[in-house]
C-alpha positions as semicolon CSV with decimal commas, in nm:
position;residue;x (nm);y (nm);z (nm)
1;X;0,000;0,000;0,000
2;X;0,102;0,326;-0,100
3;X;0,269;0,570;0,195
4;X;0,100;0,879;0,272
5;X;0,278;1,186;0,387
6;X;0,177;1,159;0,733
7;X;0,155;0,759;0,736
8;X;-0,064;0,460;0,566
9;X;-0,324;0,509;0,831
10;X;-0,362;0,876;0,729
11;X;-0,351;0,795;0,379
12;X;-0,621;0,567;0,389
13;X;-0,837;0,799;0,596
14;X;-0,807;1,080;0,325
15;X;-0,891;0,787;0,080
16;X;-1,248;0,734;0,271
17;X;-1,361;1,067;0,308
18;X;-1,322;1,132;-0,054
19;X;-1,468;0,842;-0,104
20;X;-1,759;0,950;0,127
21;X;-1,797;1,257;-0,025
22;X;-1,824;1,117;-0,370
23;X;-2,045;0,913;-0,241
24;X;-2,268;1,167;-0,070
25;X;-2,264;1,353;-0,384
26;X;-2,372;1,042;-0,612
27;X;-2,709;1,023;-0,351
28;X;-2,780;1,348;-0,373
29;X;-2,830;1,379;-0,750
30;X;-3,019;1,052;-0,742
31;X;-3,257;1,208;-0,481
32;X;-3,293;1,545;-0,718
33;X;-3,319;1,314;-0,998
34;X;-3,584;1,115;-0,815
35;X;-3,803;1,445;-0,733
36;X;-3,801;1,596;-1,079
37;X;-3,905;1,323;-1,173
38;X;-4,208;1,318;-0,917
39;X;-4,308;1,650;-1,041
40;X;-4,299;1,632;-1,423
41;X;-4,504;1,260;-1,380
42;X;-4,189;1,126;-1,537
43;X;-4,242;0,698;-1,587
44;X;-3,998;0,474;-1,711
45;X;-3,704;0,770;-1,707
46;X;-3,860;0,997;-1,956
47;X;-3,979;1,358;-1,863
48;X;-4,347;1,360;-2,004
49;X;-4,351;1,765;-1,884
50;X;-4,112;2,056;-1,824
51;X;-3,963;2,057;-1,508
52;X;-4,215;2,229;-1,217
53;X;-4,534;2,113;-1,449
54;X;-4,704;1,811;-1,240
55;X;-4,840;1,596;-1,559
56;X;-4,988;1,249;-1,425
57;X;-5,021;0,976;-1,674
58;X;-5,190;0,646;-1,626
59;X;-5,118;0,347;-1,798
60;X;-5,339;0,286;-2,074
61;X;-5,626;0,002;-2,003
62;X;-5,883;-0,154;-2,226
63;X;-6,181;0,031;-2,024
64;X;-6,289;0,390;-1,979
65;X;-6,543;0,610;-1,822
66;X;-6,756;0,738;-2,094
67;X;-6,831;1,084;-2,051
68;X;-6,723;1,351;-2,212
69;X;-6,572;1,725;-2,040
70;X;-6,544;2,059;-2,202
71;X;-6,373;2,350;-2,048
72;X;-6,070;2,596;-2,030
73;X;-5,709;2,400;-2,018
74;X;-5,555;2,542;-1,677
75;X;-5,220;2,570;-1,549
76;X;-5,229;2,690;-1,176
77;X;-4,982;2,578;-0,924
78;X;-4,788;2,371;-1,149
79;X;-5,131;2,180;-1,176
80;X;-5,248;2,080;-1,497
81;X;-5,630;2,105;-1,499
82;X;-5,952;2,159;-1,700
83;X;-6,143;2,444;-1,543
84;X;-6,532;2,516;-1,587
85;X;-6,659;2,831;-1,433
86;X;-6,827;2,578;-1,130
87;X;-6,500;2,380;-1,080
88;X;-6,181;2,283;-1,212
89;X;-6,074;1,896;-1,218
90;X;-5,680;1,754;-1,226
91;X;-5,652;1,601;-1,581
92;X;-5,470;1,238;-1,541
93;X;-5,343;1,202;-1,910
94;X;-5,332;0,820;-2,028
95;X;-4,971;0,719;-2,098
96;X;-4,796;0,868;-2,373
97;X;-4,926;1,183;-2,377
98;X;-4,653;1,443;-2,275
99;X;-4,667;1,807;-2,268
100;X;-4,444;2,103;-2,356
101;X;-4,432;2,494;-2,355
102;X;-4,457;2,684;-2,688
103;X;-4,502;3,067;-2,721
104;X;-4,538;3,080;-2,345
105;X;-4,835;2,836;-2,295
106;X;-4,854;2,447;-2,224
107;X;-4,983;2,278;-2,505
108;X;-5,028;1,868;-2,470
109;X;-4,981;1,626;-2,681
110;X;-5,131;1,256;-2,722
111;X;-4,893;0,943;-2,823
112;X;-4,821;1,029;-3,180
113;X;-4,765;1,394;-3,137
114;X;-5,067;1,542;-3,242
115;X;-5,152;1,881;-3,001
116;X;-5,461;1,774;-2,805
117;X;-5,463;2,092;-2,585
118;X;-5,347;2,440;-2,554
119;X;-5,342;2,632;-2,217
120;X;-5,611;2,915;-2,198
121;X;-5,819;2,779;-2,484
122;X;-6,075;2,549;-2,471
123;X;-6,098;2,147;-2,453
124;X;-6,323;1,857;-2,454
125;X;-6,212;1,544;-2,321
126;X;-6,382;1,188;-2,324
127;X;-6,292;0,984;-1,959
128;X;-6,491;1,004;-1,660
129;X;-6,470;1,227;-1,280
130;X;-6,348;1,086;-0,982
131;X;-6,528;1,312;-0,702
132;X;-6,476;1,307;-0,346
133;X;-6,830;1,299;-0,240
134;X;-6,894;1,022;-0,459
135;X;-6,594;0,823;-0,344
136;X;-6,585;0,838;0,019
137;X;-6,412;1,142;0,116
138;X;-6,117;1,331;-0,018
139;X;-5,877;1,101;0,145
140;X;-6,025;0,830;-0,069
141;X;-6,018;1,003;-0,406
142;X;-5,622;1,099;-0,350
143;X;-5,560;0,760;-0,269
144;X;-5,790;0,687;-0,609
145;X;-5,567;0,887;-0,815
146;X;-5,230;0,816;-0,690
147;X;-5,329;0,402;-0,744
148;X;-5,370;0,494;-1,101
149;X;-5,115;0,734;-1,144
150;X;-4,834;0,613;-0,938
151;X;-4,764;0,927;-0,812
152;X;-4,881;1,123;-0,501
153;X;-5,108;1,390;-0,578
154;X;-4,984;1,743;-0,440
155;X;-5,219;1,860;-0,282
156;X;-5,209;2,196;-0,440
157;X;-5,362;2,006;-0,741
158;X;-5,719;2,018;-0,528
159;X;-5,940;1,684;-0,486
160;X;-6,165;1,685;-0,817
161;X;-5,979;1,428;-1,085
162;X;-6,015;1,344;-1,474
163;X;-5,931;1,040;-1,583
164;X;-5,862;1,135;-1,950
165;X;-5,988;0,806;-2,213
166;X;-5,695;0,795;-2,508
């Protein structure tokens, strides 16, 4: 083993907290990794929104709610939502869909890249509600959302959920 200037001992010591450093350093970019990650609605490694934009996705099924939603496409708090003048409802986008800014607004896209939605203008949506009152409470209809999302809901995104049909 190589000597040190004050000794092996010392050496190795110096060796370990570099090493521990490096190390600390490795975790925390994993951890800010991690929580963009969380906030774009990232899956798989891929960023589905910009950074600070919380964009749930669900994984596509063979069943949807059939209803259909028209209103205003919202961005507030980083919250992605459809807004009618009575309420305004968290849009879970099947998976796929991703979302980017252009000339200053959020528009979303669905799986092959066609523009679905542009902030501030309106949209209609086929999928179904998931409402707290109808589901048990608002604990319930996070705990809906985040099953089908993956993702905890912030809870700046409010309680009212769309579960957007592909």
């Amino acid at each position: 083993m190589p000597q040190g200037p004050g000794g092996t001992t010392e050496f190795c010591e110096r060796i370990g907290s570099t090493n521990m450093a490096l190390r600390a350093r490795a975790l925390l970019l994993l951890l800010l990794a991690l929580e963009t990650a969380a906030c774009s609605g990232a899956r798989g490694g891929e960023a589905v929104a910009p950074p600070g934009i919380f964009f749930p996705t669900v994984p596509i099924g063979d069943d949807y709610p059939a209803a259909l939603i028209e209103g205003t496409l919202e961005v507030r708090s980083g919250c992605v939502f459809v807004s009618r003048p009575e309420d305004r409802w968290l849009l879970l986008w099947p998976e796929g869909y991703t979302a980017t800014f252009a000339n200053d607004r959020l528009e979303v896209m669905n799986g092959g890249g066609d523009v679905v939605g542009r902030e501030g203008e309106i949209i209609r949506l086929g999928g179904g509600e998931g409402r707290p009152i109808e589901m048990g409470g608002k604990t319930a209809a996070e705990d809906w959302a985040s099953r089908l999302t993956g993702s905890e809901i912030p809870e700046r995104c409010g309680d009212l959920y769309w579960l957007v049909s592909p």
